[in-house]
C-alpha positions in Angstrom: 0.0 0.0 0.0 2.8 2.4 1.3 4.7 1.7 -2.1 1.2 2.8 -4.0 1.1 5.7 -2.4 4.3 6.5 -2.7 4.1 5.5 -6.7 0.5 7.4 -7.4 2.5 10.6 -5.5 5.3 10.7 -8.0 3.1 10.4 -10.7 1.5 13.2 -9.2 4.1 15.5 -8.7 4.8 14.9 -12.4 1.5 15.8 -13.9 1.9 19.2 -11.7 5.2 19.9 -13.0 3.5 19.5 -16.9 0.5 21.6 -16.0 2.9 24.2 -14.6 5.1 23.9 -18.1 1.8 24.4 -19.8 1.0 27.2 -18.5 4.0 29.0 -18.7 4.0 31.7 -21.7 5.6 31.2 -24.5 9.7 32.6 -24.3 11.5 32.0 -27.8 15.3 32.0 -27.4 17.0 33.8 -30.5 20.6 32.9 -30.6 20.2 33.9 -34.5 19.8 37.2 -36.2 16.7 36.9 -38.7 16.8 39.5 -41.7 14.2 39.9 -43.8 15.6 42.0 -46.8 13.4 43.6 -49.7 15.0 43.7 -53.0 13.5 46.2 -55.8 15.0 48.5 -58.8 14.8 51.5 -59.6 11.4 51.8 -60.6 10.3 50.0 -57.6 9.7 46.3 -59.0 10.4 43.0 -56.5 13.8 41.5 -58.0 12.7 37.7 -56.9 15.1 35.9 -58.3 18.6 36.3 -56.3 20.2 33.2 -55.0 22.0 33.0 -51.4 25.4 33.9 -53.2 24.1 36.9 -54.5 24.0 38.5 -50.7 26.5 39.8 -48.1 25.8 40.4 -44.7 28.0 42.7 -42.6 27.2 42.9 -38.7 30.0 45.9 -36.9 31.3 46.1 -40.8 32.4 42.2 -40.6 31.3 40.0 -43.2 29.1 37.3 -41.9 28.0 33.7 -43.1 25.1 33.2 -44.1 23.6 29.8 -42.4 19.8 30.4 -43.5 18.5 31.6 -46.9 15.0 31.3 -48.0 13.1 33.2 -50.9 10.0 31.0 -51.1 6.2 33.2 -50.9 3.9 32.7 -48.4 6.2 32.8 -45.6 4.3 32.2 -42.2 3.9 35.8 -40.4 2.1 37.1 -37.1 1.0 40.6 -38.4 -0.6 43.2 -35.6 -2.3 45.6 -37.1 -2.6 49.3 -35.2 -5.2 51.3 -36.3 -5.0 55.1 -35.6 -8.6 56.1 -33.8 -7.6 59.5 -33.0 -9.5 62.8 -34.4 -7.3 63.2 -37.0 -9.0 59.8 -39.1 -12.4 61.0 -38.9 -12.1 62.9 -42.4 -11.1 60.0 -44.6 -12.2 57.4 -41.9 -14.4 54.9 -44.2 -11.7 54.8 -46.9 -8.9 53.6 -44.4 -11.4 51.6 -42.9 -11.9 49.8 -46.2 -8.0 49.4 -46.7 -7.6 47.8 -43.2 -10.3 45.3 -43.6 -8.8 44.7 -47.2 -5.1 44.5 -45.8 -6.4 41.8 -43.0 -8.2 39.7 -45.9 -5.2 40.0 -48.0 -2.5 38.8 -45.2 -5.0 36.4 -43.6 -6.0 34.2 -45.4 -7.6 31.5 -43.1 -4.6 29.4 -42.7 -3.4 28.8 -39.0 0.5 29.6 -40.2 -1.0 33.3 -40.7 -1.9 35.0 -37.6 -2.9 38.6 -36.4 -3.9 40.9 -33.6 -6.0 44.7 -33.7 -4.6 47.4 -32.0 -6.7 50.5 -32.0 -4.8 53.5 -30.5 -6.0 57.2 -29.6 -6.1 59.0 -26.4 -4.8 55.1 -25.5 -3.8 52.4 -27.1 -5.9 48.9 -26.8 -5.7 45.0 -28.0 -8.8 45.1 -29.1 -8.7 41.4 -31.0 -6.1 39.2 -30.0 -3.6 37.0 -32.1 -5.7 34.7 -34.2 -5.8 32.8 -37.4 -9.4 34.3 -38.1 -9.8 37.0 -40.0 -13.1 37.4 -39.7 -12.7 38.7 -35.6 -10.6 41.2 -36.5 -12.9 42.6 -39.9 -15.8 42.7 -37.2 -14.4 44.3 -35.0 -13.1 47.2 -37.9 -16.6 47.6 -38.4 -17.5 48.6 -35.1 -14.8 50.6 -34.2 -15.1 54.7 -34.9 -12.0 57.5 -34.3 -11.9 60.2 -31.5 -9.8 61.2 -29.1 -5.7 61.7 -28.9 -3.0 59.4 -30.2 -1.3 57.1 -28.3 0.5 55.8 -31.3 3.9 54.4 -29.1 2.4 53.2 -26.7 0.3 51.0 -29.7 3.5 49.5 -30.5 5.0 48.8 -27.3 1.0 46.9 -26.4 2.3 44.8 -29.8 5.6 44.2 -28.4 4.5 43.1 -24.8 1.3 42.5 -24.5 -0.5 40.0 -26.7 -0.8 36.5 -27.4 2.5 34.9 -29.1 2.6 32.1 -31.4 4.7 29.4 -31.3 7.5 29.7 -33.2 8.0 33.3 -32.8 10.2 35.4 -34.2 11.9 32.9 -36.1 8.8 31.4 -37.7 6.4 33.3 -38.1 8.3 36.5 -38.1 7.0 39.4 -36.8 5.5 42.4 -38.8 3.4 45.6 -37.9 1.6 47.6 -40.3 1.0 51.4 -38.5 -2.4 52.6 -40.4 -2.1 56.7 -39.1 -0.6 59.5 -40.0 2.7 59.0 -37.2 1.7 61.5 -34.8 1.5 60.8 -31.1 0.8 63.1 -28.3 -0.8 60.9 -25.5 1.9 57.7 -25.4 3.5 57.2 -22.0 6.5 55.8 -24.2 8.8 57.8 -26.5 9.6 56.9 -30.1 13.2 55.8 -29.0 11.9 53.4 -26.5 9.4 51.7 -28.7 12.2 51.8 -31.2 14.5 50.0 -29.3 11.7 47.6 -27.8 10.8 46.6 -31.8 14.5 46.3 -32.8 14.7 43.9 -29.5 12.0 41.5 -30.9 13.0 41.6 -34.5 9.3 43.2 -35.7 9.3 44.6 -39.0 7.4 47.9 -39.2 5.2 49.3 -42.3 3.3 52.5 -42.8 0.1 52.8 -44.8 0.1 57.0 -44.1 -3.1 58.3 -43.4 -2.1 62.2 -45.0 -3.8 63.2 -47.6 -4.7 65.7 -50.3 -1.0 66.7 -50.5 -1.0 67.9 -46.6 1.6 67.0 -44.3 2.0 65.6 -40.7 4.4 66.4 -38.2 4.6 62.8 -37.5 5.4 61.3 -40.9 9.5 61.5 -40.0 8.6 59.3 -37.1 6.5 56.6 -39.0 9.3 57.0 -41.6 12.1 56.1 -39.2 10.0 53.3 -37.5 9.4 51.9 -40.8 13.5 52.5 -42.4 15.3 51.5 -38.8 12.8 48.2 -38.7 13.6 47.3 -42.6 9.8 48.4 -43.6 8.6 50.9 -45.7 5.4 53.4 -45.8 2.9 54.0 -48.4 1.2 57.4 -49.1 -2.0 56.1 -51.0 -3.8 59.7 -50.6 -1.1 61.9 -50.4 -1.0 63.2 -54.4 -4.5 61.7 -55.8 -5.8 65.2 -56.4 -3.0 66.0 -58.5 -4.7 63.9 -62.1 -8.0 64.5 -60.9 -10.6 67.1 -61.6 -12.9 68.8 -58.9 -10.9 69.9 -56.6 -11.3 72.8 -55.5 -9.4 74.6 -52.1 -11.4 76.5 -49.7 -10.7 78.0 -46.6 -11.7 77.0 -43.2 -12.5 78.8 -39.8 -9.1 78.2 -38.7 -7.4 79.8 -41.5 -6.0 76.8 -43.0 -6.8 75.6 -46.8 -7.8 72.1 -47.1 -8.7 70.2 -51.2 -12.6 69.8 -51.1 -13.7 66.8 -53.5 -15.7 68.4 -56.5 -16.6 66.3 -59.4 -14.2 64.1 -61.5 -12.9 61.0 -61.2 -12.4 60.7 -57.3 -14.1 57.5 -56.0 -12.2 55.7 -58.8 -8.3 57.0 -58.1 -8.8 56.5 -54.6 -10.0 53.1 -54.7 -7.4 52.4 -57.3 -4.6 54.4 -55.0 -5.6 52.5 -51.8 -5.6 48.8 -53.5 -2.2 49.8 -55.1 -0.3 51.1 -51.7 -2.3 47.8 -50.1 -0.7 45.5 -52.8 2.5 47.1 -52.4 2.7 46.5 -48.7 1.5 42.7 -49.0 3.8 41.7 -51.9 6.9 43.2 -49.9 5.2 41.0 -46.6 5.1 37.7 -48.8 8.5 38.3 -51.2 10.7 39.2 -48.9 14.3 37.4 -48.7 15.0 35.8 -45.3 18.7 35.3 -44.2 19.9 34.2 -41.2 23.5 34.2 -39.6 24.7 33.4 -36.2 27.3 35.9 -35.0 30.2 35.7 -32.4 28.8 37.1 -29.7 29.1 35.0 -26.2 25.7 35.7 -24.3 26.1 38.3 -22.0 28.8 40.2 -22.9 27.1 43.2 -24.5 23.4 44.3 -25.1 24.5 47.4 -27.3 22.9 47.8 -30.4 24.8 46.6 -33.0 25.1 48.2 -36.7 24.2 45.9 -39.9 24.4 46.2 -43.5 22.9 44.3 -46.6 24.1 44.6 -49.7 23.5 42.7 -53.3 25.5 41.9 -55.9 23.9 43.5 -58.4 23.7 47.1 -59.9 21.1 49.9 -59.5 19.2 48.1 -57.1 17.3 48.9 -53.9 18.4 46.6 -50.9 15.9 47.1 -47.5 16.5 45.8 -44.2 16.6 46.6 -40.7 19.7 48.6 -39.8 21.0 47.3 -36.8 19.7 45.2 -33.8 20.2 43.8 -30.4 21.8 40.8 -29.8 19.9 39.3 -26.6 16.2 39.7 -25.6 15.3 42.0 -23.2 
């Protein structure tokens, strides 16, 4: 009897120790650097058809060996997507509404090796759906959502850094990618732009831009969501920014507060913005699924530093456009 007990104890103790396991969150130890590289000429065309040997990767400006090299399409990716809910979305609010929904059906398309997560951000920033494969949770919830209020925009990335589900795998396979649908401005964020930076670099997210400026006005925050996007290896689309320029109807008025703001007259101006918006959409999710991935392990025994260190791409090929992340951090935080 004693030896049963003792048994059926053991046997308990086990079962504990895997509940415990399984309910441990998900930690991912990167030992590799993942680099995601884009590849286009001069008019802005995917080149898809380099080989391994046709790339050199320098970390501190030494020459590094390439141990991974994939350029297959369809590569699994965990994509959050932070939508900017602050006042300055109301005025074009249904068409970025519209190229959300279409980027989520475009990036997600059903299969469990595709996941994402909705991040709505003004006066603060919120999870609103978590990780899934579903893209139906997150087009719902799109539909329901309406803008008001501040923008929290770095605090909206650092939620996507820290606070949502993970998928297995992570960031090796999937990889990680954002896609920041605002105009860049943020002036309610507890964080700063060099924090969230540095949090992104740390988890090896990818960051892209679908810029919600438009009729040829500007932002103070664009030179943020253009350094988020270059220092992450991403890029930014301006899908409204220059549509009025071939279209007629336009006509600029002034407003109570002095400023002068393009009114849509007549013309052609449902058609270029749908065709704009689909174009800077298609742009975003060809670069997602074509990118290069290369991997090296460099000679850096753990611990010793946690500066950021400097890295370079380049291709062996003329007038070409090589993208990737400039630099990163060799442990996780």
């Amino acid at each position: 009897m004693g030896r049963l007990l003792k048994s059926h104890g053991k046997l308990l103790c086990i079962f504990c120790a895997l509940v415990a396991l399984a309910q441990e969150p998900i930690r991912v130890q990167v030992n590799d650097v993942i680099v995601p590289v884009t590849v286009t000429n001069e008019k802005g065309a995917f080149v898809s058809d380099l080989t391994k040997e046709d790339f050199r990767v320098f970390d501190q400006g030494k020459e590094q060996t390439i141990e991974y090299f994939t350029r297959e399409r369809n590569q699994p990716v965990v994509v959050g997507f932070l939508m900017d809910l602050s006042n300055a979305s109301k005025i074009q609010w249904k068409n970025y509404q519209d190229a959300a929904t279409d980027l989520v059906l475009t990036l997600l398309p059903g299969d469990k090796k595709y996941s994402g997560y909705l991040i709505g951000y003004g006066t603060e920033a919120e999870v609103m759906v978590n990780t899934t494969s579903d893209p139906e949770k997150i087009v719902e919830k799109l539909k329901k959502i309406k803008p008001g209020g501040g923008s929290a925009l770095y605090d909206a990335i650092y939620q996507a850094c820290t606070n949502r589900k993970l998928v297995q795998g992570e960031p090796v396979e999937p990889r990680r990618v954002v896609i920041i649908i605002g105009d860049g401005h943020d002036n309610a964020s507890k964080q700063t732009l060099d924090e969230v930076l540095e949090l992104a670099q740390r988890n090896q997210v990818t960051i892209f831009g679908v810029s919600t400026t438009a009729f040829g006005g500007t932002s103070e925050g664009d030179p943020n969501l253009v350094r988020l996007a270059a220092e992450t290896g991403g890029t930014v689309e301006y899908p409204l920014q220059h549509v009025y320029k071939d279209v007629s109807g336009y006509l600029q008025v002034p407003r109570d507060a002095g400023n002068y703001v393009y009114d849509v007259g007549t013309g052609g101006y449902a058609s270029a913005i749908s065709s704009s918006i689909f174009t800077a959409i298609s742009h975003i999710a060809g670069e997602i699924t074509t990118q290069y991935i290369l991997r090296y392990r460099p000679d850096i025994p753990p611990g010793s530093t946690r500066q950021f260190r400097e890295l370079k791409v380049t291709v062996n090929l003329p007038n070409v456009i090589v993208r990737a992340r400039n630099g990163y951090y060799p442990f996780s935080p």
